[in-house]
MIPA-606718 format. One line per 5 residues: number of its first residue (from 1); for each residue z, x, y of N, C-alpha, C. Coordinates in steps of 0.02 Angstrom, whole numbers, plus 50000, padded with zeros to 5 digits. Each point is the difference from the previous one (the first is absolute). Layout:
BEGIN
NUM> Z/X/Y/Z/X/Y/Z/X/Y  ...
//
This chain:
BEGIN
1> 56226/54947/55786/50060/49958/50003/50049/50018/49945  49966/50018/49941/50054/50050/49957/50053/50032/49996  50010/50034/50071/50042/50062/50008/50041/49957/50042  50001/49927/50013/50069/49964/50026/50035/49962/49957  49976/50019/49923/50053/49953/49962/50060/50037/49977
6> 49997/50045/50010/50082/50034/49971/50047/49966/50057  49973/49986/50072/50025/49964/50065/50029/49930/49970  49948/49976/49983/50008/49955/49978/50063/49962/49940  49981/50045/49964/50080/49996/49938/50046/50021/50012  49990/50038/50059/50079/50015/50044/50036/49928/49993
11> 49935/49969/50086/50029/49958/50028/50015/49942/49936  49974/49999/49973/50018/49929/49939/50068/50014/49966  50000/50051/49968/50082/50011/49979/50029/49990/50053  50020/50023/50057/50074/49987/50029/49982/49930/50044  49957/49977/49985/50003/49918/50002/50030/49943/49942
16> 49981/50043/49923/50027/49958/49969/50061/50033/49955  50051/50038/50029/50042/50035/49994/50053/49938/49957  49977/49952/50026/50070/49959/49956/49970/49940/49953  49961/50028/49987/49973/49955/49942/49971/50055/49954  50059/49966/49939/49994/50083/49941/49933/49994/49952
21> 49964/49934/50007/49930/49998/49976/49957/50062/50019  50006/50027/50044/49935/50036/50030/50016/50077/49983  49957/50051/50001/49978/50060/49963/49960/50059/50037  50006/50040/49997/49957/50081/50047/49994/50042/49943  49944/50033/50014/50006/50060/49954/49929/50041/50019
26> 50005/50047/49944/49932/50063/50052/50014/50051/49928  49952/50024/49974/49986/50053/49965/49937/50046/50004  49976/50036/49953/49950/50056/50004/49983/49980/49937  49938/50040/49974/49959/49984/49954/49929/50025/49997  49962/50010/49964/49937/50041/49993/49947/49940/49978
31> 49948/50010/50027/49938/49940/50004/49950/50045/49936  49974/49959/49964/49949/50005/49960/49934/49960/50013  49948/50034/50014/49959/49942/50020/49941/49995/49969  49966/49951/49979/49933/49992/49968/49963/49967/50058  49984/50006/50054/49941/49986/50041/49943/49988/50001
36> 49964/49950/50045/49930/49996/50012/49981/50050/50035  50041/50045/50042/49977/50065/50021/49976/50029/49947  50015/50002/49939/49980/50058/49943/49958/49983/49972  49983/49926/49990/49942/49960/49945/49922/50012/50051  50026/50013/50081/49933/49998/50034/49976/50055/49992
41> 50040/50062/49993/49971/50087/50016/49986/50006/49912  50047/49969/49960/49976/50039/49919/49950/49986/49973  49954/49949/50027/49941/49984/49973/49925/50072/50024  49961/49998/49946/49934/50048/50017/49997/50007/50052  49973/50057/50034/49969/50002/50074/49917/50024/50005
46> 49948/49946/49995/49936/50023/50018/49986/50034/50065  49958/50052/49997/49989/50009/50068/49916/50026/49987  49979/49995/50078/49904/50000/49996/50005/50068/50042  49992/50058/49973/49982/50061/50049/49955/49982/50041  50008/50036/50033/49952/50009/50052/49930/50050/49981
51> 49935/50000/50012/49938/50019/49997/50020/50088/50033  50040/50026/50047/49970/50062/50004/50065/50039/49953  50051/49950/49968/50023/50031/49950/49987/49982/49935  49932/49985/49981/49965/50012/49961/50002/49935/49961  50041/49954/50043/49974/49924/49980/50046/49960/49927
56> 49984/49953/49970/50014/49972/49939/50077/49961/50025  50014/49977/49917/50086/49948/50013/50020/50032/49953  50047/49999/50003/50065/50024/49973/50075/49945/49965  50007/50007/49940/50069/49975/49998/50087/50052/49994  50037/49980/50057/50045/50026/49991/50040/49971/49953
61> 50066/50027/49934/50041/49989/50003/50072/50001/50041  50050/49953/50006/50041/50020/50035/50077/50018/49966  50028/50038/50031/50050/50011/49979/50075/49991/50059  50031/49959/49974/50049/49990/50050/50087/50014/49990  50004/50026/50061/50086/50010/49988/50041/49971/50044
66> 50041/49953/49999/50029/49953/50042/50072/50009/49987  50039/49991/50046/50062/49995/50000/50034/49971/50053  50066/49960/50001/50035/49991/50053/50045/50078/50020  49979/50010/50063/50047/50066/50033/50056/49996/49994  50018/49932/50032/50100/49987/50015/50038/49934/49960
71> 50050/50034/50009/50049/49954/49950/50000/49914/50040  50005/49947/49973/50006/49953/50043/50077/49970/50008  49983/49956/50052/50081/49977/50052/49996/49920/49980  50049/49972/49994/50030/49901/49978/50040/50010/50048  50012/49937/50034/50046/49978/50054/49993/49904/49974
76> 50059/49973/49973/50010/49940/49985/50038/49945/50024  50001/49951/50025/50053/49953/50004/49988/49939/49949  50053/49969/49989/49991/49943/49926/50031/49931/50051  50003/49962/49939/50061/49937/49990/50011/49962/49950  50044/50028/49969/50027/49974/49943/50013/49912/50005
81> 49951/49956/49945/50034/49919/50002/50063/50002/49952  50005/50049/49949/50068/49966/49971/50038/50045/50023  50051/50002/49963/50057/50033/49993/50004/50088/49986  49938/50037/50055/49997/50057/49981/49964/50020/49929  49976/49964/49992/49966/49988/49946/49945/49954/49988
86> 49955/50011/49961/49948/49941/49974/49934/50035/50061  49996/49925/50031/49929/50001/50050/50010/50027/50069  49957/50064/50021/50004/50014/50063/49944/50010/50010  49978/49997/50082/49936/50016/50037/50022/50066/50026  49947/50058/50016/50004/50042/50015/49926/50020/50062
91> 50016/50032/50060/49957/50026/50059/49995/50072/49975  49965/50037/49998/50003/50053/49999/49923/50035/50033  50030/50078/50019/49935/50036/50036/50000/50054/49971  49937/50025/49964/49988/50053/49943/49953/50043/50032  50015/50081/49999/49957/50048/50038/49979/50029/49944
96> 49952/49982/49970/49960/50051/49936/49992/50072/50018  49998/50040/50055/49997/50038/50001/49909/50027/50027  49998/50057/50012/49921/50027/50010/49953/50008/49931  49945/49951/49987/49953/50015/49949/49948/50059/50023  49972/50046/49971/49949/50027/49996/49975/50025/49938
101> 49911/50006/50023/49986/49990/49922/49919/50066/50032  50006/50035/49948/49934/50033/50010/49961/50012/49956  49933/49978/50012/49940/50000/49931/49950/50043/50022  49959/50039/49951/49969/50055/49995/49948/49974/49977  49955/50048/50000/49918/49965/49951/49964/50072/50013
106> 49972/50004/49940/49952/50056/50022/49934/49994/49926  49966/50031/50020/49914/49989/49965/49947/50063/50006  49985/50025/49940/49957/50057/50005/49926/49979/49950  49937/50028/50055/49945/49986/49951/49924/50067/50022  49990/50003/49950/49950/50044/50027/49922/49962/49950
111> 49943/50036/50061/49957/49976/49974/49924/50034/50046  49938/49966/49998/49942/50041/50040/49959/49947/50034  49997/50060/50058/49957/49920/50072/49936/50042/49987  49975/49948/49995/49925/50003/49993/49963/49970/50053  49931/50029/50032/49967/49986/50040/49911/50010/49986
116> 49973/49947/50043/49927/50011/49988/50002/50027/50038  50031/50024/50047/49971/50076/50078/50019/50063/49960  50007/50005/49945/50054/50064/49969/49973/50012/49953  49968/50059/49987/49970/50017/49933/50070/50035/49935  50062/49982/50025/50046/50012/49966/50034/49974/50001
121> 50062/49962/49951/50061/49990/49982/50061/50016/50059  50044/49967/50010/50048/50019/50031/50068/49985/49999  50029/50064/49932/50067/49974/49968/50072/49995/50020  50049/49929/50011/50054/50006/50057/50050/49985/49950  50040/49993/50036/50085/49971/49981/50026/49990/50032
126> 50050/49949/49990/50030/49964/50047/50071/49960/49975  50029/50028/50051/50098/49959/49980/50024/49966/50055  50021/49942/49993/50039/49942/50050/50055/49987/49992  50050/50038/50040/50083/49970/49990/50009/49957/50051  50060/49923/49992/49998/49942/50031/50065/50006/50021
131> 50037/49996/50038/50073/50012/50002/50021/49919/50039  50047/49944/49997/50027/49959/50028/50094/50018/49988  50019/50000/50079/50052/49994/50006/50040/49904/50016  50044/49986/49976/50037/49940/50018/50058/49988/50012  50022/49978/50064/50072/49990/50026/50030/49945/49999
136> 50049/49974/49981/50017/49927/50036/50085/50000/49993  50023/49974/50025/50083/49977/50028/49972/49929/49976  50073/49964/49964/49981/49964/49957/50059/49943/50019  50033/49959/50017/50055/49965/49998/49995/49928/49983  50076/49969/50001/49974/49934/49979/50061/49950/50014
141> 50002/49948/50021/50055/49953/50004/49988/49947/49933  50056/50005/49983/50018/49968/49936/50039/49958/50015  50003/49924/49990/50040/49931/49972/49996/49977/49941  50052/50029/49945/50017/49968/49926/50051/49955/49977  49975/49973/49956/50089/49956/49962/50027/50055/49955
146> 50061/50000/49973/50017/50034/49955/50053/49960/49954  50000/50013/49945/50071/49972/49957/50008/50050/49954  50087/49995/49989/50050/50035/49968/50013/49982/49960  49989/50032/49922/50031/49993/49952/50059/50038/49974  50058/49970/50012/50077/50063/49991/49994/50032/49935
151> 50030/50058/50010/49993/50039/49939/50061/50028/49973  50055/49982/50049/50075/50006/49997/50017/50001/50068  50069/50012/50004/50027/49983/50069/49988/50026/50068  49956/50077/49987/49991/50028/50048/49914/50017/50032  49961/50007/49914/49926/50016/49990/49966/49915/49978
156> 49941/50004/50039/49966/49937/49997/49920/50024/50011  49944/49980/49958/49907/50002/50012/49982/49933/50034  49936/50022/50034/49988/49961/50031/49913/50002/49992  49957/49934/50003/49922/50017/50012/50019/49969/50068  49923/50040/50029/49976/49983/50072/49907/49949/50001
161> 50016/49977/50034/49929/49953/50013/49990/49994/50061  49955/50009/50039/50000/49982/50066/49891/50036/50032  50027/49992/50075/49953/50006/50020/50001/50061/50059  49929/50045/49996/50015/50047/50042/49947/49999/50066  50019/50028/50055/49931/50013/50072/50023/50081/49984
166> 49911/50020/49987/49990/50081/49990/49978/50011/50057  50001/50056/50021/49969/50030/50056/49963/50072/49998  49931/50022/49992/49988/50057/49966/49960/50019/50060  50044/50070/50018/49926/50012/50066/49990/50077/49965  49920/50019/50017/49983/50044/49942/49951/50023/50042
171> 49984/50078/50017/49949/50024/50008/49959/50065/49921  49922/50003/50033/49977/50049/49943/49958/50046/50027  49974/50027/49996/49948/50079/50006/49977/50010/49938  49931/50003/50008/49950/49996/49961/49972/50080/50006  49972/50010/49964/49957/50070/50019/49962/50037/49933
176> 49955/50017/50021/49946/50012/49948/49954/50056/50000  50001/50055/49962/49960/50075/50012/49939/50002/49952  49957/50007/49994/49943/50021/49975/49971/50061/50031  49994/50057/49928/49980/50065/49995/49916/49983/49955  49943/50046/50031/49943/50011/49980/49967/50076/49964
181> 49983/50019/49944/49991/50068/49998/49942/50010/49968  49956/50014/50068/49929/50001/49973/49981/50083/49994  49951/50044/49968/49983/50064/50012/50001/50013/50093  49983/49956/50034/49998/50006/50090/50069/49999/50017  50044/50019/49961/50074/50001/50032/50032/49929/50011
186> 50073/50001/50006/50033/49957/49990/50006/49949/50054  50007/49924/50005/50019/49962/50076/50044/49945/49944  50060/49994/50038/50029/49950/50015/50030/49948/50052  50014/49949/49982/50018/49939/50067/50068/49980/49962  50035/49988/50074/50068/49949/49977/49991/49946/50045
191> 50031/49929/49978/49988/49968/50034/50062/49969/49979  50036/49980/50064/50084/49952/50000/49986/49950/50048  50042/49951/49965/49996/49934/50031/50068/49965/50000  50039/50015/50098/50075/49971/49979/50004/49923/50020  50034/49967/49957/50026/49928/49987/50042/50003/50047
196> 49992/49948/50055/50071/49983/50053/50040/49967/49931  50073/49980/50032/50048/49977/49976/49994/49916/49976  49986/49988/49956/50028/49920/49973/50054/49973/49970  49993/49938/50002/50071/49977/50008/49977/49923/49937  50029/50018/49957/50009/49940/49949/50055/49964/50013
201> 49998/49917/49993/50064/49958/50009/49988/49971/49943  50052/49941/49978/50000/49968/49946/50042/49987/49944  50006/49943/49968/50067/49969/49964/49979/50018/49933  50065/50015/49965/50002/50030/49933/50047/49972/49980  49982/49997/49921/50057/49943/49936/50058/50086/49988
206> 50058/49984/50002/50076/50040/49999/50025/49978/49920  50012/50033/49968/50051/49983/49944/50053/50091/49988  50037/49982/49950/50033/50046/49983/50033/49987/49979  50058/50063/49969/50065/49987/49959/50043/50059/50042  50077/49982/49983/50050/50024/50030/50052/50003/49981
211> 50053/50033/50001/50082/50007/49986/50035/50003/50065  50045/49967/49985/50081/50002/50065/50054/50039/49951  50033/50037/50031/50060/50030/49985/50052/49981/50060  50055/49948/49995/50040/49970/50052/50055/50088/49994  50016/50010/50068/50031/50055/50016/50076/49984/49995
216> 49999/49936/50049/50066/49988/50025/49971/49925/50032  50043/49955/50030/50002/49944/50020/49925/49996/50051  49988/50051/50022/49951/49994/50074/49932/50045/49973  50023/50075/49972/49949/50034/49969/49956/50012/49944  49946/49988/49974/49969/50024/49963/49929/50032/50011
221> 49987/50027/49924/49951/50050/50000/49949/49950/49953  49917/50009/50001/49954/49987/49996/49938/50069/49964  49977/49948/49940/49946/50054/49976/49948/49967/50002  49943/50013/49988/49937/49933/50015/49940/50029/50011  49944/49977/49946/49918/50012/49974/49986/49924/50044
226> 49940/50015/50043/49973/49934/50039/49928/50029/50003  49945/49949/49999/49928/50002/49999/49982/49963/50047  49947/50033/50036/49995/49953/50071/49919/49998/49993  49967/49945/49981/49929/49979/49970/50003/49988/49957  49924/50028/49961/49993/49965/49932/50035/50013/49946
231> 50006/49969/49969/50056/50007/49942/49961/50050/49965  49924/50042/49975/49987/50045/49978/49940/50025/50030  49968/49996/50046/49929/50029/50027/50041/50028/50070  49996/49980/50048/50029/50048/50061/50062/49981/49996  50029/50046/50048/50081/49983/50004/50049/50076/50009
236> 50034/49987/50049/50046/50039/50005/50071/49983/49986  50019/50051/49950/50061/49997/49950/50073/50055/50050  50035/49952/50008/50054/50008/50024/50055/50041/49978  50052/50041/49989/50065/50034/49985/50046/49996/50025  50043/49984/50007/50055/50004/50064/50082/50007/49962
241> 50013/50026/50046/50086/50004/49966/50049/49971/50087  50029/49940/49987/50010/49981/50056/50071/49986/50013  50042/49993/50057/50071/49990/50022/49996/49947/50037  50049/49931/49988/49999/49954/50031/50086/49963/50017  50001/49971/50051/50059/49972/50031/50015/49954/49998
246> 50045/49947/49981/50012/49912/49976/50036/50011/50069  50008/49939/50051/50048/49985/50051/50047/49932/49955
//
């Protein structure tokens, strides 16, 4: 339902075309994200070999590299209660952009299988690399208050408070190689395991800070740091540089 709100702020502006309270605007901006995607993969990875690769557990460390791919998209409408100034509510629809994140693990051990059928020793080694891939498209509808503190006639800051609906749909691929190297020559196994697609929903606490630069009677420009979750454990951190329209 996402991809009908730019429809949407169409139709609302040239409905309220004559009432100079009301507001549009849309910028770009780059997402920073601290995720529960990342707190689930960065933790240890045990794993229990398997017996004909010579058995035992293992701890992986992991190592992860995450990033958002694409720049993100704001599309806003407001309504100013005073005088262009002070208290406004704001709608807005925020495209964070594509997360992916990929973590590694790998583990080397050598050591000797011993048997009562075996009048000898039998010395191996053995390495396990863990590979997880993670996808997700990330968006979110945002409803905040905001107020203006003037800063002269044209530049004015603002904090944001409000409430957000996230929407995180995310697939992963798992996959896992174990190499054996006994004097009888080498065997290894891979074994992958793909994750269908999930889909996280769910409301998140919005704050932030902001600047207006008034252009002209109708135009101004917009700068603005916004956090969408926890104020310091998860949360995706917002950027935007935005253009907006007074009727």
């Amino acid at each position: 339902m996402f991809k009908y709100l730019s429809l949407i702020l169409l139709l609302l502006s040239t409905s309220v075309v004559a009432d100079s309270k009301w507001y549009i605007g849309g910028g770009i901006g780059k997402a920073i994200p601290r995720l529960e995607l990342d707190e689930r993969i960065r933790e240890a990875v045990t794993l229990d070999i398997p017996e004909e690769l010579g058995g035992g557990q293992y701890t992986l460390p992991v190592d992860i590299d995450s990033e958002f791919s694409n720049y993100g998209q704001k599309l806003f409408i407001g309504y100013d209660f005073g005088a262009k100034d002070g208290f406004a509510f704001e709608l807005s629809y925020v495209n964070f952009g594509q997360y992916e994140a990929v973590a590694t693990s790998s583990a080397e051990d050598s050591g000797v299988i011993t048997s009562e059928y075996l009048p000898f020793d039998i010395p191996y080694s053995i390495s396990v690399i863990a590979k997880e891939i993670v996808k997700a498209d990330i968006v979110a509808i945002n409803l905040s208050m905001i107020y203006s503190f003037k800063l002269g006639d044209r530049v004015s800051i603002f904090p944001r408070f409000g409430l957000a609906y996230l929407d995180v749909k995310a697939t992963s691929r798992f996959s896992l190689t174990a190499s054996v190297d006994t004097p009888f020559g080498d065997k290894s196994r891979t074994w992958s395991d793909d994750i269908k697609d999930s889909e996280l929903k769910g409301m998140l606490p919005v704050w932030g800070i902001g600047m207006d630069i008034r252009i002209n009677e109708n135009h101004f420009i917009r700068t603005e740091m916004e956090r969408y979750g926890h104020p310091t454990e998860i949360y995706v951190d917002m950027f935007t540089v935005q253009w907006g329209y007074r009727f």
